[in-house]
Structure formats: C-alpha cells, structure tokens
C-alpha positions as a Markdown table, in Angstrom:
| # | Residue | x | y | z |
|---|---|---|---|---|
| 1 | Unk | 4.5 | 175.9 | -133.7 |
| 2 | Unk | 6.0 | 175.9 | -130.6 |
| 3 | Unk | 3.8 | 172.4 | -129.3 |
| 4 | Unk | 5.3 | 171.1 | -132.5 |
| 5 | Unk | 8.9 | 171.8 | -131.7 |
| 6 | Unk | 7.7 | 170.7 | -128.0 |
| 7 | Unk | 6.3 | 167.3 | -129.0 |
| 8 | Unk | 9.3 | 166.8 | -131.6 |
| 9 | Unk | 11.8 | 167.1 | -129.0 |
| 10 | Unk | 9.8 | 164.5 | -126.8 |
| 11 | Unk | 9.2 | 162.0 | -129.3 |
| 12 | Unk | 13.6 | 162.7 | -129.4 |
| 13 | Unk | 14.1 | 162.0 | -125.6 |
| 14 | Unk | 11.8 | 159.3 | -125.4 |
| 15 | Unk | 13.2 | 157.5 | -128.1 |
| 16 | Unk | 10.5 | 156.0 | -129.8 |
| 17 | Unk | 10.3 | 155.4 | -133.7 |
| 18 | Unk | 7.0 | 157.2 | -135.0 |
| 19 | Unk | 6.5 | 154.9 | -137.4 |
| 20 | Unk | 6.5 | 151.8 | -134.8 |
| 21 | Unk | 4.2 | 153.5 | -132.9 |
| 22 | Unk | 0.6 | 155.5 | -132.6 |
| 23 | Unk | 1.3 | 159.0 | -133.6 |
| 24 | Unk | 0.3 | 161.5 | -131.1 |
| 25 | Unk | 0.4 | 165.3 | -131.9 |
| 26 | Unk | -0.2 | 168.7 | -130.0 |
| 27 | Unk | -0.6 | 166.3 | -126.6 |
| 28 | Unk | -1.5 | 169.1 | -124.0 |
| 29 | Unk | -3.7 | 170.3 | -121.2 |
| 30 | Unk | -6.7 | 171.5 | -121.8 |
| 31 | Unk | -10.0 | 171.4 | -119.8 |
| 32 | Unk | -13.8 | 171.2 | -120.1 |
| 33 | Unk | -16.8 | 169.4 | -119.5 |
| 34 | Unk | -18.7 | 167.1 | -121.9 |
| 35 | Unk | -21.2 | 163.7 | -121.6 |
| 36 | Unk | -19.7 | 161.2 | -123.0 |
| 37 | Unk | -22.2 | 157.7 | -123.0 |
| 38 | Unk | -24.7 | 159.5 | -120.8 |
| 39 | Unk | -21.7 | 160.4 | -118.4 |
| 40 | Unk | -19.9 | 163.7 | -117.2 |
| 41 | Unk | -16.7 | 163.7 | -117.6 |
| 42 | Unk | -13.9 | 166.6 | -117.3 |
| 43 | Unk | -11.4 | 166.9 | -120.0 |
| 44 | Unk | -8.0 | 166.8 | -119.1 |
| 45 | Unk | -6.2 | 167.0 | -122.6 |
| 46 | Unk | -6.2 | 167.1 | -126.1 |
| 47 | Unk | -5.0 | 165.7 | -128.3 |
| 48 | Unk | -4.5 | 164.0 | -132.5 |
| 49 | Unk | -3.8 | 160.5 | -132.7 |
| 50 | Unk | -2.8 | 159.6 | -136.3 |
| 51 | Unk | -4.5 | 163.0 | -137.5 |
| 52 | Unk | -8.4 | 162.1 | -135.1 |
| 53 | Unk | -8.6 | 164.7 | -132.6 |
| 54 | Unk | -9.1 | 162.9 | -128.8 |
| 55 | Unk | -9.3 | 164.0 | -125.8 |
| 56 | Unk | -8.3 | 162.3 | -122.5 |
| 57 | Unk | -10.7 | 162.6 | -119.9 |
| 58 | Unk | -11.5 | 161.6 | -116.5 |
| 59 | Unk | -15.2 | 160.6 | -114.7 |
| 60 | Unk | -14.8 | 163.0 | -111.9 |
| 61 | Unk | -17.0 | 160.3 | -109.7 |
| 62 | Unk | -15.5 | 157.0 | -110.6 |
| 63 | Unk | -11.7 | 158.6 | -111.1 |
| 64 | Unk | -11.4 | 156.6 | -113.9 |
| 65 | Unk | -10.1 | 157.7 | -117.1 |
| 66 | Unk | -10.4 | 157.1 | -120.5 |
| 67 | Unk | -9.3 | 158.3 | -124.0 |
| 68 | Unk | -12.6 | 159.5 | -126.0 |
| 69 | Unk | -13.2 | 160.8 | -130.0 |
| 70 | Unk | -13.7 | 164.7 | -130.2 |
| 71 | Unk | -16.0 | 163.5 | -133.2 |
| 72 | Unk | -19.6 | 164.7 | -132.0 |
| 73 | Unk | -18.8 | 165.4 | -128.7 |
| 74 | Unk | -19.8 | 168.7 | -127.3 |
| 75 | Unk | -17.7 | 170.4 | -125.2 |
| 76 | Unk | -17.4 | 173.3 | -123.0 |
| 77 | Unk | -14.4 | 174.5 | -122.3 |
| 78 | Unk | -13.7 | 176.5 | -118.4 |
| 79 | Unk | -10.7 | 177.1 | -116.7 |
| 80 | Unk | -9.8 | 173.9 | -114.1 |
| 81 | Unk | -10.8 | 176.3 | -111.3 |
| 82 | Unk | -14.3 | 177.1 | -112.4 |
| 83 | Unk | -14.3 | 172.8 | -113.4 |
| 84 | Unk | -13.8 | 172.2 | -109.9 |
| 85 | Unk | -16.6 | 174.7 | -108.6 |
| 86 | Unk | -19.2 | 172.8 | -111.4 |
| 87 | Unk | -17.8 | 169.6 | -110.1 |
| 88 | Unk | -17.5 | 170.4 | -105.8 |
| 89 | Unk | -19.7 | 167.4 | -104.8 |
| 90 | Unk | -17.6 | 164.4 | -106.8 |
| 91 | Unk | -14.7 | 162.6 | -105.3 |
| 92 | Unk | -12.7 | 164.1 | -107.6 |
| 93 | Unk | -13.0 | 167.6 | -106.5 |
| 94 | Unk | -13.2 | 167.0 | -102.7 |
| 95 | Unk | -9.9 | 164.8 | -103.1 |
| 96 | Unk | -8.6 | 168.0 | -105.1 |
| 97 | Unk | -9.2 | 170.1 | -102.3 |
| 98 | Unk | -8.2 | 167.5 | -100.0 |
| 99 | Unk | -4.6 | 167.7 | -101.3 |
| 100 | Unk | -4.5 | 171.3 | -101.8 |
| 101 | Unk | -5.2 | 171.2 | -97.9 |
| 102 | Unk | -2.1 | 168.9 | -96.8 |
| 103 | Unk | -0.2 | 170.8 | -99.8 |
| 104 | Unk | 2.4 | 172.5 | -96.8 |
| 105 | Unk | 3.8 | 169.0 | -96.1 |
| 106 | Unk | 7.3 | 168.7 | -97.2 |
| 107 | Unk | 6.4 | 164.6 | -97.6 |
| 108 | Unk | 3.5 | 162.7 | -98.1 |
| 109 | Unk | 1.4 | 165.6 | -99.3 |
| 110 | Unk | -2.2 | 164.7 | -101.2 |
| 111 | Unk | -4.0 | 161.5 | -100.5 |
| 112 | Unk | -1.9 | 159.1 | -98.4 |
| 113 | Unk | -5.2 | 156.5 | -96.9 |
| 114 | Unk | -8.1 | 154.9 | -98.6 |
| 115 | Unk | -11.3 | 154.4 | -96.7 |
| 116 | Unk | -11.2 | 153.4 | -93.1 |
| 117 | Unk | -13.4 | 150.6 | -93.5 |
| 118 | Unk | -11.8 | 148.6 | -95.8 |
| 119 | Unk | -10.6 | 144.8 | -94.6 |
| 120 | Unk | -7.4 | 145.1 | -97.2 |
| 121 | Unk | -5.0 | 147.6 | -98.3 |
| 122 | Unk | -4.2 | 149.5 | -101.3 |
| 123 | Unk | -1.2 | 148.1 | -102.9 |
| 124 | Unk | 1.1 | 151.0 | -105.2 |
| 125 | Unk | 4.0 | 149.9 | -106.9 |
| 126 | Unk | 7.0 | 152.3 | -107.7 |
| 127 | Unk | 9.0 | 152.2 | -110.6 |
| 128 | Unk | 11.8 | 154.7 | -110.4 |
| 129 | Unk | 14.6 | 154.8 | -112.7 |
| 130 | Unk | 16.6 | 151.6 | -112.2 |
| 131 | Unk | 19.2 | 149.7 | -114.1 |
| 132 | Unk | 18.1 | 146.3 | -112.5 |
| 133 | Unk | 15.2 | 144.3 | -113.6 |
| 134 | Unk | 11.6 | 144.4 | -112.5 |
| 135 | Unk | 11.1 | 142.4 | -109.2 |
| 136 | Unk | 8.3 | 139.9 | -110.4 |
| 137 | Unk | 8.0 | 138.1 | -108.0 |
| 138 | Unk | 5.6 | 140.8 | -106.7 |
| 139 | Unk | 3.3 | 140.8 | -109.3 |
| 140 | Unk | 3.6 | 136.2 | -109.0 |
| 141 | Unk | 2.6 | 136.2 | -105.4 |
| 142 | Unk | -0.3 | 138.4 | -105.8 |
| 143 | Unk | -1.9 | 136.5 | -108.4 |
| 144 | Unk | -0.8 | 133.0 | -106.7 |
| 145 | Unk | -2.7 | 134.7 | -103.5 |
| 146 | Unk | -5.3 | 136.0 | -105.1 |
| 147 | Unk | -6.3 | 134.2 | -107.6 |
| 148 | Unk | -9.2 | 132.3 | -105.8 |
| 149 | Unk | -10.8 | 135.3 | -104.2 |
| 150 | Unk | -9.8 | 138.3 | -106.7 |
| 151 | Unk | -9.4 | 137.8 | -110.3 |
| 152 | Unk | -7.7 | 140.4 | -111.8 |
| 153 | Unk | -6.0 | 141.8 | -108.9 |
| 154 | Unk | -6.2 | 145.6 | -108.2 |
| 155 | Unk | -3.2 | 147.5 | -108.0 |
| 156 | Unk | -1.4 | 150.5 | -108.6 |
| 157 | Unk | 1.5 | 151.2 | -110.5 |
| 158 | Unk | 3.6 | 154.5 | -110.3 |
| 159 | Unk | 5.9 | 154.7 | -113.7 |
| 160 | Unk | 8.5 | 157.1 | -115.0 |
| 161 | Unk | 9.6 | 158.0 | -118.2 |
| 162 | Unk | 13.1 | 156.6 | -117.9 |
| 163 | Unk | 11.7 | 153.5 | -116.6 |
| 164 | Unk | 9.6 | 152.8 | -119.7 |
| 165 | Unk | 12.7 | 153.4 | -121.7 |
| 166 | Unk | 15.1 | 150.9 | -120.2 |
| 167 | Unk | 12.6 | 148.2 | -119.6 |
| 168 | Unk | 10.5 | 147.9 | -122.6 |
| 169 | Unk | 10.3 | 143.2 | -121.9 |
| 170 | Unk | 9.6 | 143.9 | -118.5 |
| 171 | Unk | 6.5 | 146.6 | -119.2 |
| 172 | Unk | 5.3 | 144.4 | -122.3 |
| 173 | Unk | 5.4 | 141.4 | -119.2 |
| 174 | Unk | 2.8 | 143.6 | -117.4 |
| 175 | Unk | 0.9 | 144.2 | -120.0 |
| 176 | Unk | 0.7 | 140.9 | -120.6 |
| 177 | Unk | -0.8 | 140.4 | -117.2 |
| 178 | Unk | -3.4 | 142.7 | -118.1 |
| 179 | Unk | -4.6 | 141.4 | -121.3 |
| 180 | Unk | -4.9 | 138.0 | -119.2 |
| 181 | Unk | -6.9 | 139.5 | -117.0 |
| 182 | Unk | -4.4 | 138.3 | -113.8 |
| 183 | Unk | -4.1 | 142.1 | -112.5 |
| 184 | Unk | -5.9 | 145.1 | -113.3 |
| 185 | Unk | -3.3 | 148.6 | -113.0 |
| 186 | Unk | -3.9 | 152.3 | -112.3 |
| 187 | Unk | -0.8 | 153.7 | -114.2 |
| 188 | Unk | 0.3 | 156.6 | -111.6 |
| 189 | Unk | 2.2 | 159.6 | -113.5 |
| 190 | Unk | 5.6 | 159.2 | -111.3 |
| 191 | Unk | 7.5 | 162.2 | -113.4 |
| 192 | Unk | 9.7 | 161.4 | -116.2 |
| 193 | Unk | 13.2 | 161.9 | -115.3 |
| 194 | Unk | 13.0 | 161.2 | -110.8 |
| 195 | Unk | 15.9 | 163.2 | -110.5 |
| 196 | Unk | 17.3 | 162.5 | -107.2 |
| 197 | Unk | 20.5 | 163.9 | -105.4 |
| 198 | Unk | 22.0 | 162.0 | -102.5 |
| 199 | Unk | 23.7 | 165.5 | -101.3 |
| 200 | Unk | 20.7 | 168.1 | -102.0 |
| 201 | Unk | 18.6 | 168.9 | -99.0 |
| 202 | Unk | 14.5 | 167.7 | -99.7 |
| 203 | Unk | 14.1 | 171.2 | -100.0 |
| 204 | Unk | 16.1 | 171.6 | -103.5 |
| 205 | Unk | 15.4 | 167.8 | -104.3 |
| 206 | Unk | 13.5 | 165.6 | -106.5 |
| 207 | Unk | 10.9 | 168.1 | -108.1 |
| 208 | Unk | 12.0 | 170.7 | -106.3 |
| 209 | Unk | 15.2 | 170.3 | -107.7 |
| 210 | Unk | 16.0 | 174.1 | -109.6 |
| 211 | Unk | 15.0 | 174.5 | -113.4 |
| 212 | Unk | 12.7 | 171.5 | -113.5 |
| 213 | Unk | 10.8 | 171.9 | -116.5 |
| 214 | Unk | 7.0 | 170.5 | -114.9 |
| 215 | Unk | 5.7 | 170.4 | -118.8 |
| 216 | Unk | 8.4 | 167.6 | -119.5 |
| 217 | Unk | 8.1 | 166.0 | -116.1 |
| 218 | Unk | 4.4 | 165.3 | -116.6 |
| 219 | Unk | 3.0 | 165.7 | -120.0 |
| 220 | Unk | 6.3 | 164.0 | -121.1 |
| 221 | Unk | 5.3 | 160.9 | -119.1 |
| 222 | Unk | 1.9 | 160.8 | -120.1 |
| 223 | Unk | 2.8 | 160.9 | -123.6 |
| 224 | Unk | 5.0 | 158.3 | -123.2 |
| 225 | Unk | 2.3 | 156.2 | -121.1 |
| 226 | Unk | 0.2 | 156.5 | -124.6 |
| 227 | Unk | 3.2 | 155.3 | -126.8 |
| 228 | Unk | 3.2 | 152.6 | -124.8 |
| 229 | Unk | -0.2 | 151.4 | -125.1 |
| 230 | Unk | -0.8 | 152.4 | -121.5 |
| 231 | Unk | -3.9 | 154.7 | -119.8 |
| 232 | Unk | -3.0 | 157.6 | -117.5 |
| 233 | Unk | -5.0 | 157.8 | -114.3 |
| 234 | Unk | -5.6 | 161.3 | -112.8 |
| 235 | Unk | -3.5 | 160.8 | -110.0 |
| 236 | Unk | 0.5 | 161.6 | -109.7 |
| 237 | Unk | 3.2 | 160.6 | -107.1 |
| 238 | Unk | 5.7 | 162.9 | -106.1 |
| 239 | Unk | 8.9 | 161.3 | -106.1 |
| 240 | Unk | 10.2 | 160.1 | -103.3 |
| 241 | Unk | 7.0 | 161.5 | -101.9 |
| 242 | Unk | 8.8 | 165.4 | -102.0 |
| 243 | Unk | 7.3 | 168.3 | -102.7 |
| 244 | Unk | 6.3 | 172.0 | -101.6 |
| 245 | Unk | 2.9 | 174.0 | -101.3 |
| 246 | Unk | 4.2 | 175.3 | -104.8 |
| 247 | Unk | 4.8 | 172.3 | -106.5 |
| 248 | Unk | 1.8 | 170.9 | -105.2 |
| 249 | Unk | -0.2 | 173.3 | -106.3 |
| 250 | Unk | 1.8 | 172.9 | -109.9 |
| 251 | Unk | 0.9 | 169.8 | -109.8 |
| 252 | Unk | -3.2 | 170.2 | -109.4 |
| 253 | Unk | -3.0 | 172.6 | -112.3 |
| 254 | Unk | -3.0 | 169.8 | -114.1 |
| 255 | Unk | -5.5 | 167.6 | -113.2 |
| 256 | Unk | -4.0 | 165.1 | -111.2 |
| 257 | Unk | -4.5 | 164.6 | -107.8 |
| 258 | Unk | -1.3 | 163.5 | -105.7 |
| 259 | Unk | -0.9 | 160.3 | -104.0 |
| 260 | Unk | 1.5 | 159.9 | -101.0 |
| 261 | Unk | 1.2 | 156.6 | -98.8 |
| 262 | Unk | 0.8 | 155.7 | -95.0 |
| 263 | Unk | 2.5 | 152.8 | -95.2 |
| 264 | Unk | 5.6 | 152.4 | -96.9 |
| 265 | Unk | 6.7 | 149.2 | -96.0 |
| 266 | Unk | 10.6 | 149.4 | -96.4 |
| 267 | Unk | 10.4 | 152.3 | -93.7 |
| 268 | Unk | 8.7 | 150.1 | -91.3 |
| 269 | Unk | 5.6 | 151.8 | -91.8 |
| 270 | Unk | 2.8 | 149.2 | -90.8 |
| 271 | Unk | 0.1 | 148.2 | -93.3 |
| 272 | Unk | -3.6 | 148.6 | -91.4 |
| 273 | Unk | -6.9 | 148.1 | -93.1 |
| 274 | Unk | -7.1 | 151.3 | -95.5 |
| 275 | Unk | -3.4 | 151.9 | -96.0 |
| 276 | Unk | -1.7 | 152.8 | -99.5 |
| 277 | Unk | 1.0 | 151.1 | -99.2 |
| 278 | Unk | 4.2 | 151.5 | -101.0 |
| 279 | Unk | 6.9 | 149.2 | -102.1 |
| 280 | Unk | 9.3 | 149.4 | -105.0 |
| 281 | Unk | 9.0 | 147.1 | -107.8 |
| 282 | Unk | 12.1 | 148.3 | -109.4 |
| 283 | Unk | 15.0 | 145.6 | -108.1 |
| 284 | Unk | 16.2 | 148.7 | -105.6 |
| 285 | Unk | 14.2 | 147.7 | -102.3 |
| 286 | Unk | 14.5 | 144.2 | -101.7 |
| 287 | Unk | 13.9 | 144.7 | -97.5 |
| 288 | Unk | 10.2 | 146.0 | -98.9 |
| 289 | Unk | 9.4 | 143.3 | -101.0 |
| 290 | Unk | 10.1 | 140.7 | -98.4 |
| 291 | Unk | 7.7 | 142.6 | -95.9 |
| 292 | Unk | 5.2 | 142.2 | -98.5 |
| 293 | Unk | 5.4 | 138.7 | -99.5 |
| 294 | Unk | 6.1 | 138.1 | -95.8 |
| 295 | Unk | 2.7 | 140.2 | -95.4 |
| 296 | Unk | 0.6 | 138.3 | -97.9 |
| 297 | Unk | 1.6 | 135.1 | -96.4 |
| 298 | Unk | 0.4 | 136.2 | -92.8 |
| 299 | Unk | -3.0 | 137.1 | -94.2 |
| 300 | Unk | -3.4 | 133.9 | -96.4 |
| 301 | Unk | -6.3 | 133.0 | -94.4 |
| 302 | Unk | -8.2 | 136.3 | -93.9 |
| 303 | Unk | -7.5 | 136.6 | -97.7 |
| 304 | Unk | -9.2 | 133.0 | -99.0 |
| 305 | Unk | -11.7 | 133.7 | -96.3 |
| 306 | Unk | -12.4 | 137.5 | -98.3 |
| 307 | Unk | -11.8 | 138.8 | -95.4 |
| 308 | Unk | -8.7 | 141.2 | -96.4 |
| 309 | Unk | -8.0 | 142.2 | -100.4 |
| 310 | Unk | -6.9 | 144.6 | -102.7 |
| 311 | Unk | -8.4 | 147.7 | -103.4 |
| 312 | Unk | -8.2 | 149.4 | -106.2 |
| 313 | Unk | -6.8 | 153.0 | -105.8 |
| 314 | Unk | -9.9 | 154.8 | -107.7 |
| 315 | Unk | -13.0 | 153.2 | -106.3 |
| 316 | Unk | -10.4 | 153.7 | -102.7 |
| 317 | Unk | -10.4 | 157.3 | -103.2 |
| 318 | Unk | -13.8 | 157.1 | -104.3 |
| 319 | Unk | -15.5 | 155.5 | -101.5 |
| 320 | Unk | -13.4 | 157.6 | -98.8 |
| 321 | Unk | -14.4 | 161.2 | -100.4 |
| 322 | Unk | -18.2 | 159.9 | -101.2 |
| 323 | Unk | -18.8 | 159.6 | -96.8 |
| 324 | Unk | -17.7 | 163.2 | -96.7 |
C-alpha cells in the first residue's frame, strides 16, 4: 500500500496525465540474476506497465540496459551485495568497486576517465533545472562534425526530473534525434529536484542537503525517464559532482554506478584523449559551450581523418575496467 501511495504522489509531482501516458506501477528496486536472450543480466527493478510485470535490467559486461517481460523469465533473487560477488569479474562490478574506492571525495567521486587509449573523448551533457531553453546548437555541431565519420553520434546525457517537466518540445527534439538515428544517448539519472544553495557549504549542499528523500531523488527520476519514453542507464551523476562517502554509498545501493568527469570544460579543465567531459546543455554555461564548439572545430581534421571521436560512455567504462 504504501508503494501505491508512493507512486501516487509521484505520478502528482511529476505531473503527468496517466491516461496520456504508459502506466507504470509498484516502480522499485529490486535485484537478481536472470538470462535473458542467452545473456546475464542483473535486475535492477521491478516493475507493471499497464498491468505486465517488467523488470529493468542491466548486462553487467556491456552496461547497457534494457526493460525486459517477467513472462517466463527465471529469476533469482540476492541481495546487490551477494550480485556483486556472483558478478566480481564484469565491468560492472569492478567499476562498482572502483567508485566505492574514490567514495571519500567530496567532488568528482565514482568514474571520472574512460580508457586511456582512446583518440576522442567522452562527451556528457548536463541538464540541470533551468528556465532557459536547451542550447542546440550542441547537439547541431556534433552531428554537422560527425556526420561523415560517426553516424549516430555517442553521447551522454545527464537529466533531472524538473528538467523533463519544463522542457517537454525541447526533450521530444532529442528524441527526435534519436529516432533519426543522428545521435545515440545514455540517459544519466542526474536526481530529480538538483537542489542547490548558493549559501550552503558543499558539505550540507546538493544531495547532501538535510532531509533529502534518496527514494524520490532517484526512483522518481527514473520513473519519470519511463514516462517519457526514455531508457535509464546504470550510471548516476551527482549534482554538481557533490557528494560524501555516505551518499555515495546510498547511491550504489541502488545499482548505479556514479559518474564524475575530468574535464569539465567551463572550469578550464582540458579535454585529453579519454576524458568525460562535461558541459551544460541547459542555456546556463555559455563559456562551456563555446570551449566545445571551439574544441570540435580544432579537431576537424583529426576527426574526418577518425583519428579523434566520440565514445560512448558504456562501452568507455567497459573497455577501461575489462584491461583490469
């Protein structure tokens, strides 16, 4: 009863007519393995869409996700912990461990660098609460760049709640670039609300804020990803890249693994091959989105020579955990 009331009140905040959209019931954590097509994959919640029972789940060595029928499917359920001990030789578990490691960091904590090797970078885009419009220009230039060598273009989006519910023409114009097959997205679980004080120390800021419900701050987003028509990863940014070895560890108890950046370009932070960079596609950091278009126009050779790209952010995290 108390998931119904839960899911109720969400369906409330986030504004969203039921009947407009897919229904989604009981959305919460829960985990196990099962094969699914001949693959592992670990369970990361359940679910009913319009009455089927679903699970979302994750393939613990590609770190890509998917949304797959209870129907048939045999399960067995283990608490994340003993998950993680079945799974210790993916890239799932060794980037869960990973972050656990670089949890004590007060920024940046969990993955912040891709694999050395790469000739490119791994592009995240934030989109924090904002009243102004979606910078698309962003997402123009990348195709206009890329659209000779890498066709769709990988990149990473990090969304919040709030964001989806101002914005609904500009997220239906990404999701119109996807179904064209111009860019391909990892939607990153940026928190619902972002709360931010510009008098709070980090300490007792952003998540770490007092009385932040975590349930709301996460589930809520990835239920509201679904409404949208829109696929969770398994990975989460914290925003504005705060958090605590408590939060952090908060944070893994539900699946997702945390994804900080080495290069966020607004900062000054330099992008080298590997990075995962970070700029804001929200309309509030124009002096990062001219580094970047100002970035793509210095590589224009290297890039219609192949020579520097896009990553995407799971087969990134894959690769760089698979040499270990």
């Amino acid at each position: 009863m108390r998931n119904v009331v839960r899911l109720f009140c969400l369906l409330m905040v986030l504004a969203i007519p039921c009947s407009a959209q897919v229904n989604i019931e009981g959305y919460n954590k829960y985990f196990a393995i099962a094969k699914y097509h001949n693959k592992e994959l670990l369970i990361l919640r359940k679910f009913k869409t319009s009455g089927t029972n679903s699970y979302l789940a994750v393939n613990p060595r590609e770190l890509t996700t998917s949304i797959v029928p209870a129907a048939r499917l045999t399960v067995k359920e283990m608490g994340f912990e003993q998950a993680l001990s079945y799974l210790s030789n993916t890239p799932y578990a060794q980037a869960i461990s990973s972050a656990k490691q670089l949890s004590g960091n007060l920024q940046d904590a969990g993955i912040i660098h891709g694999f050395q090797k790469e000739k490119g970078i791994t592009l995240t885009i934030d989109l924090c609460p904002s009243h102004k419009a979606l910078d698309r220009m962003i997402f123009t230039s990348l195709i206009s760049e890329f659209q000779k060598t890498e066709k769709p273009v990988p990149i990473a989006i990090s969304i919040t709640g709030r964001w989806m519910l101002t914005h609904s023409n500009d997220l239906n114009w990404l999701k119109e670039l996807e179904k064209s097959n111009d860019i391909e997205v990892t939607w990153i679980n940026h928190s619902y609300n972002h709360h931010v004080s510009s008098k709070a120390p980090l300490k007792t800021n952003f998540l770490l804020e007092p009385g932040t419900d975590m349930d709301f701050e996460i589930l809520g987003t990835e239920l509201a990803m679904l409404q949208h028509g829109l696929l969770p990863s398994a990975f989460f940014r914290f925003p504005g890249l705060v958090s605590d070895t408590e939060v952090v560890q908060r944070v893994l108890s539900y699946g997702i693994i945390p994804v900080g950046s080495d290069a966020w370009l607004a900062k000054g932070q330099p992008a080298n091959a590997g990075s995962i960079v970070l700029i804001h596609g929200n309309g509030n950091e124009p002096v990062g989105v001219q580094d970047f278009i100002r970035l793509l126009k210095n590589k224009q050779q290297d890039i219609n020579g192949r020579q520097w790209m896009m990553y995407d952010l799971r087969e990134s995290v894959e690769d760089e955990f698979q040499q270990k």
